[in-house]
LUMKE-623603 format. One line per field, with one value per residue (C-alpha): residue number from 1; x, y, z. Coordinates in steps of 0.02 Angstrom, whole numbers, plus 50000, padded with zeros to 5 digits. Each point is the difference from the previous one (the first is absolute). Layout:
BEGIN
pos c(NUM,...)
u c(X,...)
v c(Y,...)
w c(Z,...)
//
This chain:
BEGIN
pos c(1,2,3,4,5,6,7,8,9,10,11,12,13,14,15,16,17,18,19,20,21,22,23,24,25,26,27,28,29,30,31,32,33,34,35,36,37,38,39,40,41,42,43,44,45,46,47,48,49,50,51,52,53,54,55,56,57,58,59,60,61,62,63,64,65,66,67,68,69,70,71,72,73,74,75,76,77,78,79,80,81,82,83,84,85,86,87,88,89,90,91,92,93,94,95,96,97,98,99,100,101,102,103,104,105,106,107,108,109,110,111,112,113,114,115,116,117,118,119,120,121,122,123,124,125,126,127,128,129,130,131,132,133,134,135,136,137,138,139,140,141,142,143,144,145,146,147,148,149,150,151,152,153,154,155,156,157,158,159,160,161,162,163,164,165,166,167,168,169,170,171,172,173,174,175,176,177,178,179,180,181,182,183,184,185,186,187,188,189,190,191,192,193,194,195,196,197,198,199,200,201,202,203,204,205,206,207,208,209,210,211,212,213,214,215,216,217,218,219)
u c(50000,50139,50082,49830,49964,50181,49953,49854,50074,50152,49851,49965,50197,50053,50075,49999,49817,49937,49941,49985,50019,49963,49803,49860,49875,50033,49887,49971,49858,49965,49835,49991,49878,49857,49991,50168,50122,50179,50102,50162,50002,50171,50091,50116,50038,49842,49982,49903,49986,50120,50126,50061,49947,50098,49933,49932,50116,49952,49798,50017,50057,49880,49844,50071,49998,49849,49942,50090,49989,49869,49886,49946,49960,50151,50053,50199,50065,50125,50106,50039,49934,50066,49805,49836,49933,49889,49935,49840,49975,50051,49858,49862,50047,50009,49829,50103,49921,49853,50156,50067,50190,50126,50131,50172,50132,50147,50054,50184,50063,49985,49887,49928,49852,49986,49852,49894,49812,49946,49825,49998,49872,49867,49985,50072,49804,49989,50109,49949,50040,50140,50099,49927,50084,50159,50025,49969,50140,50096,50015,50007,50147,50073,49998,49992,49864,49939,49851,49972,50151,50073,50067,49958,49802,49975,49952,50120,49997,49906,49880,49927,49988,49915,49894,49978,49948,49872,49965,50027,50059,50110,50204,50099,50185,50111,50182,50115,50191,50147,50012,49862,50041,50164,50013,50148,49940,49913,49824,49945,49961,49950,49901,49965,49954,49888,49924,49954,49933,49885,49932,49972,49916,49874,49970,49944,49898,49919,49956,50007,49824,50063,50066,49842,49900,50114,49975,49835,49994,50119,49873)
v c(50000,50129,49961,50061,50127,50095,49928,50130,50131,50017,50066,50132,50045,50010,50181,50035,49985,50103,49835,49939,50171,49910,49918,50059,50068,50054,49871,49842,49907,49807,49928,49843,49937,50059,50210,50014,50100,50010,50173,50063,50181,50029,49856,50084,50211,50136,50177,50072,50167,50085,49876,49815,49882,49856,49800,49875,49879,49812,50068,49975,49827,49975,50025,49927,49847,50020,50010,49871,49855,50047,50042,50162,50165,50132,50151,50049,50191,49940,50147,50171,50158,50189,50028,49960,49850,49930,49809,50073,50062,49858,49890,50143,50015,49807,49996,49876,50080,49849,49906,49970,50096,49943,50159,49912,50139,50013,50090,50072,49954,49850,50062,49904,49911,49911,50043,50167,49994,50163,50010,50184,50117,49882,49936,49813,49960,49993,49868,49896,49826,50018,50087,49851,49876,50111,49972,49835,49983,50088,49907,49837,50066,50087,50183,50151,50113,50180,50082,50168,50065,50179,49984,49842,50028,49987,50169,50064,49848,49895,49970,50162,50067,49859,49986,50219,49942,49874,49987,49805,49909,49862,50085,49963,50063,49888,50070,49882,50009,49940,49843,49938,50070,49938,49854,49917,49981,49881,50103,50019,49820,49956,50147,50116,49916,49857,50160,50102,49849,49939,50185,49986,49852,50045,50150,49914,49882,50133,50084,50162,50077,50173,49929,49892,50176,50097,49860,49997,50193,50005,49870)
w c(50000,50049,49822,49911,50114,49952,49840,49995,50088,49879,49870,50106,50080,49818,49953,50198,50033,49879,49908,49812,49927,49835,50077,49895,50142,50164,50093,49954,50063,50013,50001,50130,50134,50079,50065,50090,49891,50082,49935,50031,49932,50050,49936,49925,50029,49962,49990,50161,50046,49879,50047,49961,50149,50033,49971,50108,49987,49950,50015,49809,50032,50122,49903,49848,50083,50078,49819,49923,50094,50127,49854,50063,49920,50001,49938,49986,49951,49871,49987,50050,49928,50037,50014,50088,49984,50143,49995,50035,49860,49902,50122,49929,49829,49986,50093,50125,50166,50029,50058,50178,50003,50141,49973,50046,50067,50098,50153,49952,50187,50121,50152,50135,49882,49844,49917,50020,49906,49926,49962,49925,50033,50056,50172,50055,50029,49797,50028,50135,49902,49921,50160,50108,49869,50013,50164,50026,49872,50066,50138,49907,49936,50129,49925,50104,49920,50026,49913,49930,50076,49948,49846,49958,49983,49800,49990,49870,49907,49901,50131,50042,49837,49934,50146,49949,49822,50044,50176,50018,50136,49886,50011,50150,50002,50090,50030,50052,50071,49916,50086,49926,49833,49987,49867,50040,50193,50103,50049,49810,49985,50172,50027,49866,49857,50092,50120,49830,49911,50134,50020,49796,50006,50140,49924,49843,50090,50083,49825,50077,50022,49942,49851,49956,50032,49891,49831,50031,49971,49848,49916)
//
């Protein structure tokens, strides 16, 4: 697994994480399973606030393979641009928003946690499930988990503005620390990968009564 997990990553390290400067789009999204779609919008560098922001390192790898051979939905950022371009609007413009989107980020330093839920502008009520699955998780797998704490509530980020544009309850941002990021360590196979694909797959058993609302609307 660590072989194909650097593997992955190497697509998005090339030409020091600014990507495949050569990829046709800047997103790419994968159809799989169910309502859960797994994104990592800063696999490789972006363009925030005037300025270049820094990668999550191996989240590209991470939700590749969640895609790959866990069969779920995903969308990767490809490539850097010197301009704008937020996932969210790729999700509207590619009408992709009846889905269920797990955000994957990473905190730049190790703190005293793993894990830290953000769950935007709406309150943690809107997701009583899903947090209640989180945390039994989590303590399945022995991660140390905060939620909605400062700077690390999905605000900013794909979660609050497309919670802004269409006032569902089906984006979670979950921002997680460099141990558990790291590819060629221990706690990405015996914790986060099996942690994120059990939280996918209940999800998607679920079938996410926001989401179900929201296709019934667009018919």
């Amino acid at each position: 697994m660590k072989k194909l997990l650097q593997q992955y990553e190497s697509y998005f390290a090339q030409n020091c994480y600014k990507g495949c400067l050569t990829a046709r789009t800047v997103y790419t999204y994968r159809k799989g399973k169910g309502i859960v779609c797994f994104c990592a919008p800063h696999a490789v560098e972006s363009f925030v606030h005037k300025q270049e922001k820094l990668s999550d390192i191996g989240t590209g790898a991470i939700v590749r393979y969640l895609g790959e051979k866990a069969g779920f939905s995903t969308i990767v950022r490809n490539k850097f641009m010197s301009r704008k371009d937020m996932i969210s609007d790729f999700i509207l413009a590619k009408k992709l928003d009846v889905l269920f989107f797990l955000d994957i980020h990473g905190m730049k330093a190790h703190k005293d946690f793993d894990l830290v839920i953000g769950t935007g502008y709406l309150d943690r009520k809107k997701y009583t499930s899903e947090l209640k699955k989180i945390a039994e998780l989590c303590r399945k797998y022995k991660i140390k988990y905060r939620v909605n704490m400062r700077q690390y509530t999905g605000q900013i980020g794909l979660t609050g503005r497309l919670q802004k544009a269409t006032g569902q309850a089906n984006v979670l941002q979950l921002e997680f620390s460099p141990a558990l990021r790291d590819i060629k360590g221990r706690f990405i196979q015996e914790k986060t990968l099996p942690f994120l694909i059990e939280l996918g797959e209940f999800v998607n058993n679920k079938g996410g009564k926001n989401v179900k609302h929201a296709r019934k609307n667009r018919k």
